[in-house]
C-alpha positions as CSV (number, residue, x, y, z in Angstrom):
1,X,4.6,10.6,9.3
2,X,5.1,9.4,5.8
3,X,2.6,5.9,5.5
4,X,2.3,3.6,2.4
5,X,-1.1,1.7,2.4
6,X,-1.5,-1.7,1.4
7,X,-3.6,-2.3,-1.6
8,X,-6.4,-3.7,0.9
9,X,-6.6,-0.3,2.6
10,X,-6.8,1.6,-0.4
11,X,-9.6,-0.4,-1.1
12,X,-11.3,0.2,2.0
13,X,-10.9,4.1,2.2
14,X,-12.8,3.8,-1.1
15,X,-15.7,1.3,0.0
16,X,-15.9,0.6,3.6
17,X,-14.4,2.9,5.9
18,X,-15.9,1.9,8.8
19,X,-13.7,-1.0,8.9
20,X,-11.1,1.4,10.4
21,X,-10.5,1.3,13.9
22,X,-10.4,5.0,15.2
23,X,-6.3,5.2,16.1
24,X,-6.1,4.4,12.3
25,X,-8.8,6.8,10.4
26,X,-7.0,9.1,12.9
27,X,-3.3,8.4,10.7
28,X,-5.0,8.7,7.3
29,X,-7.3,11.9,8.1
30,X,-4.4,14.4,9.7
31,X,-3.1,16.7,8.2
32,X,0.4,16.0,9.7
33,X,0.7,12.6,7.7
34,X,1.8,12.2,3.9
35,X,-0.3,9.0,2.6
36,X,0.9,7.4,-0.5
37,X,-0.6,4.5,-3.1
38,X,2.3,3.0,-4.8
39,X,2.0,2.3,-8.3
40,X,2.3,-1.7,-7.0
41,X,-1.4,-1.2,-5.4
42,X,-2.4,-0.2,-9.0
43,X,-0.6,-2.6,-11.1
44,X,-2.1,-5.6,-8.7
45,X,-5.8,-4.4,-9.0
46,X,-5.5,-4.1,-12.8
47,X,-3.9,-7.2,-13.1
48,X,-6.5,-9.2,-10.8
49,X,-9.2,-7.4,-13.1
50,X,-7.7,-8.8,-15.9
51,X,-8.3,-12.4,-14.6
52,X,-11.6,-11.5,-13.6
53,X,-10.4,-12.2,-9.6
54,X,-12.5,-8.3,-9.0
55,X,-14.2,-5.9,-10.8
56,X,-12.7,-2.8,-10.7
57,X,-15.1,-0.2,-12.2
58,X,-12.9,3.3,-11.1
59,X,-9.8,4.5,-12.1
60,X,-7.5,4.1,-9.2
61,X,-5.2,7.2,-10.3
62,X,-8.1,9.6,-10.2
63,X,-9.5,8.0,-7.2
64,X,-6.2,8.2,-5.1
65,X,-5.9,11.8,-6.0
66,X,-9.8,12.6,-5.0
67,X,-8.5,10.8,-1.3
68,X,-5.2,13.1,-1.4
69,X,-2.9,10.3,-2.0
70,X,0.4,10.6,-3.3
71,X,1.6,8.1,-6.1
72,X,4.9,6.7,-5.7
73,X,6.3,5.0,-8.5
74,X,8.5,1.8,-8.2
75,X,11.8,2.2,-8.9
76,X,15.3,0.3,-9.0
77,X,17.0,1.4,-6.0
78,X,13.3,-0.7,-4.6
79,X,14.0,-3.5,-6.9
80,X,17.5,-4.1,-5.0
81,X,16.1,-4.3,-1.9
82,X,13.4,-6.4,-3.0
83,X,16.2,-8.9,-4.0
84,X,17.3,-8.9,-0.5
85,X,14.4,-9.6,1.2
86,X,13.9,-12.7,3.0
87,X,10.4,-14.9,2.0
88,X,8.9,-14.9,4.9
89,X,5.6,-13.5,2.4
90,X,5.3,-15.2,-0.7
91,X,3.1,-12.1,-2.4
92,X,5.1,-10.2,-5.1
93,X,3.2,-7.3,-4.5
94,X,3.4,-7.3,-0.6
95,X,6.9,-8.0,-1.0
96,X,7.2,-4.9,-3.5
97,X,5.3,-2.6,-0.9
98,X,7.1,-4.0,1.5
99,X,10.5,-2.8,-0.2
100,X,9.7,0.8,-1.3
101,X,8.5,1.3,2.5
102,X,11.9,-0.1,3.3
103,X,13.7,1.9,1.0
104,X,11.8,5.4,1.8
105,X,11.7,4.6,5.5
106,X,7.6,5.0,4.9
107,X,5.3,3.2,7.7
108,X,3.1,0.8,5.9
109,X,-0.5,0.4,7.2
110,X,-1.3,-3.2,6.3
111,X,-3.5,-5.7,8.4
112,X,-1.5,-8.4,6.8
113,X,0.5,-9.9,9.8
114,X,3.2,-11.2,7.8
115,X,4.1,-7.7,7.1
116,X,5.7,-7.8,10.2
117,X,8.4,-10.3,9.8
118,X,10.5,-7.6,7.8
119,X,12.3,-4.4,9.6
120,X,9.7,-1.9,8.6
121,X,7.4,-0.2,10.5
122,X,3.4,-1.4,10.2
123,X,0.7,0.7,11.3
C-alpha cells in the first residue's frame, strides 16, 4: 500500500509515537507499505516557522529520509485536481495533500475527519 501522511503524523513519528494506535504503527512500520512526505508537509511547517506558529529546529528532508520516507513533490497534474475539489476543508495544505493522494491513488493517514468528505482513502 502506497500512504501519504498528513503533516500531523509526520510530526508525531518524529516526537510522540506513542500516540499511534497499534493497527496504524503496524501501516507505517511494514515493509510491504511505501510511506511518503509530500513536499506540502514541508512547505506548511517552514512557513508556520516563519510566523513563529512552531519551532522547528530539524530539517524535515533529512529527517523524512532517516524515517524512510519518500518525498513526493507537488506537481501540476495535482494542481488540476486541487481546482476541482469541493471546500468541504478550508486548509490549503490539506486540500493540497488531499489532491496528490487523489491523483496518485495514495491512502492518506490523517486524523483530520474532514479528510473524509473527499473520494480518497484515509487510514
Amino acid at each position: 500500500m502506497k500512504i501519504l501522511v498528513d503533516t500531523h503524523i509526520f510530526l508525531w513519528m518524529l516526537s510522540c509515537p506513542e500516540k499511534f494506535h497499534e493497527k496504524r504503527r503496524i501501516q507505517l512500520e511494514s515493509p510491504a507499505n511505501q510511506i511518503y512526505l509530500s513536499s506540502i508537509s514541508i512547505a506548511e511547517l517552514m512557513i508556520k516557522q516563519s510566523i513563529g506558529k512552531i519551532n522547528i529546529e530539524f530539517d524535515p528532508i533529512e529527517m523524512a529520509g532517516i524515517l524512510g520516507l519518500v518525498l513526493l513533490d507537488f506537481t501540476g497534474r495535482d494542481a488540476i485536481i486541487l481546482g476541482d475539489l469541493p471546500f468541504h476543508h478550508k486548509d490549503p495544505f490539506d486540500r493540497m495533500l488531499i489532491a496528490q493522494a487523489m491523483g496518485n491513488q495514495f491512502c492518506l493517514m490523517t486524523d483530520d475527519m474532514h479528510f473524509k468528505s473527499y473520494p480518497c482513502q484515509v487510514v
